[in-house]
N, C-alpha and C positions, 0 to 999 in steps of 0.2 A: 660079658657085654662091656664095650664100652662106652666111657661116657658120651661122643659125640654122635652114639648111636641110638639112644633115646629119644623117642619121637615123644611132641609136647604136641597135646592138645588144643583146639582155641580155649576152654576153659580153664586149663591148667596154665596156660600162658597168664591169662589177664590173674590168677592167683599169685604166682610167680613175681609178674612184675611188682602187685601190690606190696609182697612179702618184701620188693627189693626196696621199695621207695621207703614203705615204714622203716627199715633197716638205718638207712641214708638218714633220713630224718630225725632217728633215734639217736643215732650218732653225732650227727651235725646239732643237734641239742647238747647234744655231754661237752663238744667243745663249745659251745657257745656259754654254758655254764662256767666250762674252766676258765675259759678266756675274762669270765665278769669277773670269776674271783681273784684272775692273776692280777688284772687292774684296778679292784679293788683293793688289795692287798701290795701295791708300792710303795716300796721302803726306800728304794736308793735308786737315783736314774737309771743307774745299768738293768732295771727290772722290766726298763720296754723291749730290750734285747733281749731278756729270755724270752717275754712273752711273743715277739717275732721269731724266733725262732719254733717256741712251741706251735704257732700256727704255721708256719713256712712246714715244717712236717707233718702237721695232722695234714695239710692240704697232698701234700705228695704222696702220703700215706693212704689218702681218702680215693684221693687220683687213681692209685695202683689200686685198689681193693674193691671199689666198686667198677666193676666191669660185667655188663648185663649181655654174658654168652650162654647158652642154653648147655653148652659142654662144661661148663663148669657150674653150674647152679647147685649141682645137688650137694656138692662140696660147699660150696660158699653158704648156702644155706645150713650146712649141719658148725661151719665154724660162727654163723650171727647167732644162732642158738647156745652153742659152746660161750658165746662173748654176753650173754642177753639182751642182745638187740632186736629178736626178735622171739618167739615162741614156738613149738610144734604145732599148735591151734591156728596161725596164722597161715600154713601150709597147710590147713585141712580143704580138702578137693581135688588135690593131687591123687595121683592114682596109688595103691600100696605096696607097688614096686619101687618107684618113689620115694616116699617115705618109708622104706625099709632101708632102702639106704642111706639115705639122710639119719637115721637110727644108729646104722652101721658106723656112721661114718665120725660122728659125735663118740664113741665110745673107744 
């Protein structure tokens, strides 16, 4: 099967988008952390230019990565687990086809 061939449920959907937004948020906290420490942590003017640079790529990186398409969820979802951005627990409701893959797909 493939993956643009799994059909999502209305309740697996509102699961889903949650699992996406905690994900997004999880993440956007980590930089927002590093970003206090970088500017915390300034030793020499040229350290605003890392720290613009560090954000210029988490954004592009954040850009490209979250993309909320149902043909790739199940991927994306077993790599926020792989990262711990999010949990299998947060994907429970899903059906166990589902998360058999998202199993699968983490290992």
């Amino acid at each position: 099967m493939y993956m643009n061939e799994i059909k999502w449920d209305d309740s697996e959907k509102i699961i889903a988008r949650y699992a996406f937004e905690k994900a997004y948020q999880n993440e956007m906290k980590e930089i927002q952390n590093t970003t206090l420490e970088m500017a915390t942590n300034f030793e020499e003017a040229s350290d605003v230019w890392k720290l613009h640079y560090y954000l210029t790529t988490s954004r592009k990186e954040i850009n490209r990565k979250y993309d909320f398409r149902y043909c790739q969820l199940l991927d994306f979802f077993s790599s926020l687990i792989s990262q711990n951005y999010i949990s299998e627990s947060d994907l429970l409701g899903l059906s166990e086809d589902k998360l058999t893959i998202i199993r699968k797909l983490i290992n």
